[in-house]
Each structure stands twice: as structure tokens, then as C-alpha cells.
C-alpha positions as a LaTeX table, in Angstrom:
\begin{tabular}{lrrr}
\hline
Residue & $x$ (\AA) & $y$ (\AA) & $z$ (\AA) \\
\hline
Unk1 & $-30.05$ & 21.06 & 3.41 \\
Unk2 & $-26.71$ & 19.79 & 2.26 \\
Unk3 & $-24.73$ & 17.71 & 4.89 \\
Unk4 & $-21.47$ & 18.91 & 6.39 \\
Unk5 & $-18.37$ & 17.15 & 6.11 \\
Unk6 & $-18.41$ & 16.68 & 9.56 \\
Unk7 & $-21.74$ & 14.52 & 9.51 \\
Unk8 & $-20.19$ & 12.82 & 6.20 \\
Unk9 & $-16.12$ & 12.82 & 5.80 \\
Unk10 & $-13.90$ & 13.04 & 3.45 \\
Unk11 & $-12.85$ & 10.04 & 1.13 \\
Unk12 & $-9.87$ & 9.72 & $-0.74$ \\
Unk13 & $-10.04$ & 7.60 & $-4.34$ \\
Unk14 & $-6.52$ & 6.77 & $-6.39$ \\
Unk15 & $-7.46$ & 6.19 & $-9.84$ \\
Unk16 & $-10.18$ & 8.78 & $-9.74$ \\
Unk17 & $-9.98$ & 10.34 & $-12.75$ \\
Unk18 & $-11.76$ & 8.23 & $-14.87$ \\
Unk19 & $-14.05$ & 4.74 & $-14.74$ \\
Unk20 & $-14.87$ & 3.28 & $-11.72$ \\
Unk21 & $-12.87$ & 6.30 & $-9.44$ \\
Unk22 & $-14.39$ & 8.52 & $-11.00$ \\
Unk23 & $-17.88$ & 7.30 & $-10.30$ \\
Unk24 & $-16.69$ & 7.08 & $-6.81$ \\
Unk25 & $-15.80$ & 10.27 & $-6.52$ \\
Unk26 & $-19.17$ & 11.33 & $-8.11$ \\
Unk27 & $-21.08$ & 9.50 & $-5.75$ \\
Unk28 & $-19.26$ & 10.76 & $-2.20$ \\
Unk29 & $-19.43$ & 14.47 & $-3.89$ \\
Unk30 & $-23.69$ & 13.71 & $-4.08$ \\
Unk31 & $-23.89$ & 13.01 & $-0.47$ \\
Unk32 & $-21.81$ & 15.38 & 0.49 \\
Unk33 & $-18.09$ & 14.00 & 1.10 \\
Unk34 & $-15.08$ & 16.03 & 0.96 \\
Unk35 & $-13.40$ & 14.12 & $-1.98$ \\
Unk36 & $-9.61$ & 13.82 & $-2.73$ \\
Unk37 & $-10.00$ & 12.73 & $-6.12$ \\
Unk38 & $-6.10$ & 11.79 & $-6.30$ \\
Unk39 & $-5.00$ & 11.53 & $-10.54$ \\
Unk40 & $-2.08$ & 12.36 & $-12.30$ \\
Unk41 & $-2.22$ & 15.07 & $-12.94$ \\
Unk42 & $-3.70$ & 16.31 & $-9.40$ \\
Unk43 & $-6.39$ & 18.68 & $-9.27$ \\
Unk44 & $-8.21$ & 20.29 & $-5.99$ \\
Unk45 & $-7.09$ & 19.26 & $-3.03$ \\
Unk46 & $-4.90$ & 16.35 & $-4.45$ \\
Unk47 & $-1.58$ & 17.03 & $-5.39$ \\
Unk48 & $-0.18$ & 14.49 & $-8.83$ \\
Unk49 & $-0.33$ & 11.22 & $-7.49$ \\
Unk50 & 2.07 & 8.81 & $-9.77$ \\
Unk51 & 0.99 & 5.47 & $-7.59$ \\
Unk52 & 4.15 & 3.74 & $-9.79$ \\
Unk53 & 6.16 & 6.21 & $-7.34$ \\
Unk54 & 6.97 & 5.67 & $-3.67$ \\
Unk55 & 8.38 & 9.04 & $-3.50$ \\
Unk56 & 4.98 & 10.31 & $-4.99$ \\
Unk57 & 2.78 & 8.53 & $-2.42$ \\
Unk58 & 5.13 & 9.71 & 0.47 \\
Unk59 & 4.96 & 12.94 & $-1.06$ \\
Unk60 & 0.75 & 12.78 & $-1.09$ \\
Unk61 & 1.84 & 11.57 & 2.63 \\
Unk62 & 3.22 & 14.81 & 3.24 \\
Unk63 & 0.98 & 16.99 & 1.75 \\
Unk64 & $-2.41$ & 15.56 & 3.39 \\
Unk65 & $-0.31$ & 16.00 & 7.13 \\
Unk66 & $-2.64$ & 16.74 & 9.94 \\
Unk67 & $-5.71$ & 16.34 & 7.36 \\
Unk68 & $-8.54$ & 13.87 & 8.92 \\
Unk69 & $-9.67$ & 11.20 & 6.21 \\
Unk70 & $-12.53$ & 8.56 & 6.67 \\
Unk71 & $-12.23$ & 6.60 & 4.05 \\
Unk72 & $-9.16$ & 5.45 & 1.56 \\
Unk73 & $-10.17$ & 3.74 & $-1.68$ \\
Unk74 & $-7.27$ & 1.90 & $-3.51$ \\
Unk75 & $-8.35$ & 1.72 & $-6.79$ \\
Unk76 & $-5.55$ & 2.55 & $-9.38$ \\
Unk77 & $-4.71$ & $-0.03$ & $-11.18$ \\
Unk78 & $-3.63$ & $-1.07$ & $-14.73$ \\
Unk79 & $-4.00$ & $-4.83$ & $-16.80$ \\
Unk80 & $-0.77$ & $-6.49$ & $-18.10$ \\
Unk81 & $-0.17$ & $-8.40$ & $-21.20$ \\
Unk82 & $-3.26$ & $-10.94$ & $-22.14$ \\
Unk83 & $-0.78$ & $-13.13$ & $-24.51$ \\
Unk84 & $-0.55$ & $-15.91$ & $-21.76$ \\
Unk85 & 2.84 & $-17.35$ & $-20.28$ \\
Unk86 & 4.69 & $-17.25$ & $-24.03$ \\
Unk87 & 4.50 & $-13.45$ & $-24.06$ \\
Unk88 & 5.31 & $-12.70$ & $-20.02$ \\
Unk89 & 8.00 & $-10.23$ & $-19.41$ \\
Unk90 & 10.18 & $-9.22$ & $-16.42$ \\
Unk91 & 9.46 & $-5.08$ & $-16.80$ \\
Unk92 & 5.63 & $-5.21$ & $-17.66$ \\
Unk93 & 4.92 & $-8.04$ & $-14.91$ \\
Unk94 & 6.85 & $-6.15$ & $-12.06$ \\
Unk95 & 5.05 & $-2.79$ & $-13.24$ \\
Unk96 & 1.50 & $-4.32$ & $-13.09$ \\
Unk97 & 2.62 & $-5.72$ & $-9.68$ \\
Unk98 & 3.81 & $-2.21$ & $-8.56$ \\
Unk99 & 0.77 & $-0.48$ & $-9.19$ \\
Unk100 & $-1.61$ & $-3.12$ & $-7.90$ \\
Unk101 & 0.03 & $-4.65$ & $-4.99$ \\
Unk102 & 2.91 & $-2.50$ & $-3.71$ \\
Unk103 & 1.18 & 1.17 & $-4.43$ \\
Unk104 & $-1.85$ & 0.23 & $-2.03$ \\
Unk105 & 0.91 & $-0.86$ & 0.47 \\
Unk106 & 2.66 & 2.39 & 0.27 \\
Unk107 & $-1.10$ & 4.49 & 0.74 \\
Unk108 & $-2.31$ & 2.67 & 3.44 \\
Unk109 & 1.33 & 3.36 & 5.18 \\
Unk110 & 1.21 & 6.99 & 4.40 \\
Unk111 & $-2.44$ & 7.27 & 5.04 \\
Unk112 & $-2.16$ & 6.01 & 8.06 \\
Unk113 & $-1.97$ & 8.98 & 10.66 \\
Unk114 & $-4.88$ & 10.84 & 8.94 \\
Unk115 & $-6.94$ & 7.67 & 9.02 \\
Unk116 & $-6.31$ & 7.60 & 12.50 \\
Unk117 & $-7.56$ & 11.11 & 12.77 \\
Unk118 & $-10.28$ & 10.33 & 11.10 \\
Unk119 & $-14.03$ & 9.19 & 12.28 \\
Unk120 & $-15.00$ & 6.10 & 10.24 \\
Unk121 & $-11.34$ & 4.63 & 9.39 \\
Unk122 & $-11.80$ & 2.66 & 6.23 \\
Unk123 & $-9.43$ & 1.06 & 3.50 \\
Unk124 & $-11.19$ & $-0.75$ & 0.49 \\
Unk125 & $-9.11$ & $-1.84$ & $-2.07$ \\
Unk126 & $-10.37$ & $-2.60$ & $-5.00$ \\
Unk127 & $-9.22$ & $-5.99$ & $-5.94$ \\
Unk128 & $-10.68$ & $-8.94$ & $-8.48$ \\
Unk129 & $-12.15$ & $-12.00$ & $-8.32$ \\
Unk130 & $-9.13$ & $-12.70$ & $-11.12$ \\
Unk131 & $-6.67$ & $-13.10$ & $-8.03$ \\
Unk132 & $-8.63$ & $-15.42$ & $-6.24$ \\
Unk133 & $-7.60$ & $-18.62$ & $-5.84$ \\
Unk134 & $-10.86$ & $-20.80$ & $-5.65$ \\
Unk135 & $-12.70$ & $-18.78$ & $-8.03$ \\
Unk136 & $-10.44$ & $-17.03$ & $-10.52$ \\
Unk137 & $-10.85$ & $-18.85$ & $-13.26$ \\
Unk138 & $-14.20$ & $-20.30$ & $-13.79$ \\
Unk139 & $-15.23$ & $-17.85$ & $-15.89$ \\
Unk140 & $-12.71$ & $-16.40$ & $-16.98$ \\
Unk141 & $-9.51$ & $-17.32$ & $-18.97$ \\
Unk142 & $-7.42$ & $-14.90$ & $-20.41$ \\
Unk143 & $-3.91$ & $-14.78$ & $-20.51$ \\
Unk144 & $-3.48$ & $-12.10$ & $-18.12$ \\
Unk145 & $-0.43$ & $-13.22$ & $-15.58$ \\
Unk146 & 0.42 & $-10.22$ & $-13.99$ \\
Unk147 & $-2.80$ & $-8.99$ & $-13.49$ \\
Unk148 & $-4.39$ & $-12.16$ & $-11.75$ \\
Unk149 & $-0.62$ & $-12.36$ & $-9.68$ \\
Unk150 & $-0.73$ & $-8.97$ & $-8.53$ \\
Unk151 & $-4.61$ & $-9.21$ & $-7.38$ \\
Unk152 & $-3.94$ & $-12.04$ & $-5.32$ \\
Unk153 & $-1.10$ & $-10.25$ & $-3.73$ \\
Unk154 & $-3.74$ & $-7.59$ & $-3.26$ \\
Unk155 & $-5.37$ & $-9.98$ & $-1.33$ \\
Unk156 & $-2.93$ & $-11.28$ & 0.98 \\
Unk157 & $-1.82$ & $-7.53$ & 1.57 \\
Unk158 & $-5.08$ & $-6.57$ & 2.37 \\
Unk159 & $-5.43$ & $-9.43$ & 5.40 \\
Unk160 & $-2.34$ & $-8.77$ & 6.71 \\
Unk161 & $-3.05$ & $-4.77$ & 6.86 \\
Unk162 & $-6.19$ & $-5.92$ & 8.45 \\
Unk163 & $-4.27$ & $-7.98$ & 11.28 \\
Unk164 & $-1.70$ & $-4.67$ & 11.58 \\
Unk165 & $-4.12$ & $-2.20$ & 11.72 \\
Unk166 & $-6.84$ & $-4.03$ & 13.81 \\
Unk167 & $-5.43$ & $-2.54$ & 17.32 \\
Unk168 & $-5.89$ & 1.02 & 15.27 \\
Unk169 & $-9.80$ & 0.29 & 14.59 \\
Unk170 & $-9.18$ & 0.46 & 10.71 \\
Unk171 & $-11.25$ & $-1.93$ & 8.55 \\
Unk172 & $-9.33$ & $-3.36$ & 5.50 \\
Unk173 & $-11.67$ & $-5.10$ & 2.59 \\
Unk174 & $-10.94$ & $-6.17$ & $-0.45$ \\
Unk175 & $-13.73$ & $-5.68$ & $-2.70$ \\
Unk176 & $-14.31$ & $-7.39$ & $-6.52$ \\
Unk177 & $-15.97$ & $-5.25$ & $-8.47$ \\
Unk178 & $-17.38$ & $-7.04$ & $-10.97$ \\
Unk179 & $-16.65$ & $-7.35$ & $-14.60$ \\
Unk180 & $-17.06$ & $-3.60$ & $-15.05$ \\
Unk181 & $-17.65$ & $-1.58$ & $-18.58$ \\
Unk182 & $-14.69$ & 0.71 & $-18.30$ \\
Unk183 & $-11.46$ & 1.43 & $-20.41$ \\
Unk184 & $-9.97$ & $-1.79$ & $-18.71$ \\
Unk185 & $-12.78$ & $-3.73$ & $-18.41$ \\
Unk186 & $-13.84$ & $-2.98$ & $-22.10$ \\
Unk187 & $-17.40$ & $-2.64$ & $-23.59$ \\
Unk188 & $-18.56$ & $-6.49$ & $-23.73$ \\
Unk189 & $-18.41$ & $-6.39$ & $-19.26$ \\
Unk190 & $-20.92$ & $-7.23$ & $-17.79$ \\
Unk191 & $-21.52$ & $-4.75$ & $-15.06$ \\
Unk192 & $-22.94$ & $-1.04$ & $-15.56$ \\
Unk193 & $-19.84$ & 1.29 & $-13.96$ \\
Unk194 & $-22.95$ & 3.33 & $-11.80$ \\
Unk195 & $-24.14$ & $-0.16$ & $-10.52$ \\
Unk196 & $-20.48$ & $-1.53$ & $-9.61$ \\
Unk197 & $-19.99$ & 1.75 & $-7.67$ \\
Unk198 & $-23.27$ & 1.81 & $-5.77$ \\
Unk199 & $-22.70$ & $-1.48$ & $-4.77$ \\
Unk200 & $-19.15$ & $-0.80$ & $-4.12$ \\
Unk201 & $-19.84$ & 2.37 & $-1.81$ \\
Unk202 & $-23.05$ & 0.31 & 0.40 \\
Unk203 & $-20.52$ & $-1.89$ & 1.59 \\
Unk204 & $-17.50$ & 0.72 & 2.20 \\
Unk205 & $-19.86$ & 2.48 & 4.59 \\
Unk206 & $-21.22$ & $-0.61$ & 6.18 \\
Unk207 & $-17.91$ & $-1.50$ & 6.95 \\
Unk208 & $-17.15$ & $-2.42$ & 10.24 \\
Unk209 & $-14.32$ & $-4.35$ & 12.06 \\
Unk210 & $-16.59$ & $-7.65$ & 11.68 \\
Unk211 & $-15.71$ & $-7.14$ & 8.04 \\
Unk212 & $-12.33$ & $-7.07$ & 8.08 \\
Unk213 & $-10.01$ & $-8.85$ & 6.02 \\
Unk214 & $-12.67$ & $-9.95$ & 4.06 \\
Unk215 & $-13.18$ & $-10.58$ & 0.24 \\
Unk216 & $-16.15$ & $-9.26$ & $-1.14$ \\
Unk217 & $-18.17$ & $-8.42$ & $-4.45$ \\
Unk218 & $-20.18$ & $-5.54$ & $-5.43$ \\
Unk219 & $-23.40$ & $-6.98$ & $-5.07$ \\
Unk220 & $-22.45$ & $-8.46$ & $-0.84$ \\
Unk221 & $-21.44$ & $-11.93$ & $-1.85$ \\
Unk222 & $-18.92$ & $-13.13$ & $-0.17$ \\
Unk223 & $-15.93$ & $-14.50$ & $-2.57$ \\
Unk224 & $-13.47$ & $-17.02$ & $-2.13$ \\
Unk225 & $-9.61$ & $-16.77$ & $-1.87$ \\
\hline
\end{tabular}
């Protein structure tokens, strides 16, 4: 027998369309999730979602009104220029910071009332070990400013949505999710895309409010800030 949505929920993934969303997406849609697979170019039950727009996420806002959701998975996001500090710019910084700091912001604020409505009241944002302090560059040295800026803004976002949204019962996590083979993460990562998301989903549905405001990876260690 196939589960209900009402034994299951319904999840909504930015970024969905490809990569790591889209595995997401996959694996909810196995067990039986109502998925809001939110892309561009919008298909199903989510409308285009530009998360680059505020007036697009308000208008997502809008559109989901009165609609219950469990989960929210904030995982849009886009790399910046690798050519170090010589080749920073204002527009291409501020743009990576938009889409991977300010846009979960703006879903998590529009999101809010169906969260509320919802059973399990989740937000997992999909952040990087990149834009941690302690650990973001042992291993790892590229050039990338704006991405490793805007993750660690991710971070601080996400513990201060935990401390707002603590008297609502909503969890907040930010989760690494490892080095991941995707378009972004590029062919020589280290991580399988189907691992990162299994690992990724065990601990959005073991997520509790003992967990949040915390930093984890896709395989339950605990990572620095």
C-alpha cells in the first residue's frame, strides 16, 4: 500500500530541478511525500520560483496560502568566481550572496504560516562546510569568496531563525552536504549525489528541536562553525 500524505507530508525543495534537489525530490516522491519541486521554470504544484527575486518568493508566498507544508529544503544555490581576491567583483559577490543567504531568509519568512500549519515543521538549509569558520579550509582552497561568505551567512541566518522560530516549534539545521558530484560540485567530488541525499533526508526527518541551530554533515557528524 502506498502511504498517504497525511501519514507522510509534503516537502518543499528550491533548486529542485536538477542535482542534489532533484534527488530530493526523487526520494520524498518514493515514500510517498507530496513534493513542491519549486524551479524556474515551475512545474506541478510550484509556480516559477526566481529565488534572486523577493517579489518571486512572496509571490510562491501567496500562491502556497492556506497549503500545510512539513518540511522546507533551502537548497538553491549558485558558486561565484574561483579567481581568488584579484578577480572579486561588487555585482557577482552580492548575487552569490542573494541567492545563498538572503533567498533562504525570504522562504523561511514566506513559508512560515504553512509551516505552522504543518505537522513536522522543518527548515534544512543546505549550507557548506566552505562557510565554516573552524573547518573551511583544511581541505579545501579555492578562490571562491562569495561562495564561502555567503555560506557562512547561511549559517548565522540559520541560528538566528532557529532562536525566532523556536516559540513556533520549527527546527532550523544547516546541513553540509558533502563535496557532491553535481554541475557545481563537478565530476572529481567526492560524494555520490544518491548518497549525499540519503544522508541528507535521515537527518531532515530525525530532526527535532534538540537539533536546532545546529551544523551538520551528510553522514551525522557534527561540523564546526
Amino acid at each position: 500500500m502506498t502511504p498517504s500524505t497525511a501519514e507522510t507530508g509534503t516537502v518543499l525543495i528550491t533548486g529542485a530541478g536538477r542535482g542534489l534537489g532533484r534527488a530530493l525530490a526523487d526520494l520524498y516522491a518514493a515514500v510517498g511525500f507530496r513534493v513542491i519541486a519549486c524551479t524556474r521554470q515551475g512545474a506541478g504544484d510550484a509556480p516559477p520560483l526566481d529565488v534572486a527575486d523577493a517579489a518571486s518568493i512572496a509571490a510562491l508566498g501567496d500562491h502556497l496560502a492556506g497549503v500545510p507544508i512539513d518540511i522546507v529544503i533551502n537548497n538553491a544555490a549558485i558558486r561565484g568566481d574561483t579567481g581568488g581576491l584579484a578577480s572579486l567583483e561588487t555585482h557577482g559577490f552580492l548575487e552569490v550572496v542573494r541567492i545563498n543567504a538572503l533567498a533562504p531568509l525570504l522562504v523561511a519568512r514566506a513559508l512560515r504560516p504553512n509551516l505552522l500549519a504543518g505537522r513536522r515543521r522543518v527548515i534544512a538549509n543546505i549550507g557548506s562546510r566552505a562557510g565554516s569558520l573552524a573547518e573551511g579550509t583544511i581541505d579545501d582552497e579555492d578562490g571562491d569568496y562569495a561562495y564561502r561568505c555567503s555560506k557562512a551567512a547561511l549559517n548565522m541566518a540559520t541560528v538566528k531563525l532557529a532562536q525566532d522560530f523556536r516559540s513556533d516549534g520549527i527546527a532550523v539545521l544547516s546541513l553540509h552536504p558533502g563535496w557532491v558530484k553535481t554541475d557545481m560540485g563537478g565530476a572529481e567530488a567526492a560524494v555520490e549525489v544518491a548518497e549525499s541525499a540519503l544522508g541528507l533526508k535521515r537527518l531532515i526527518d530525525g530532526a527535532t528541536m534538540a537539533e536546532t541551530g545546529s551544523f551538520r554533515a551528510y553522514d551525522g557528524r557534527t561540523v564546526l562553525w
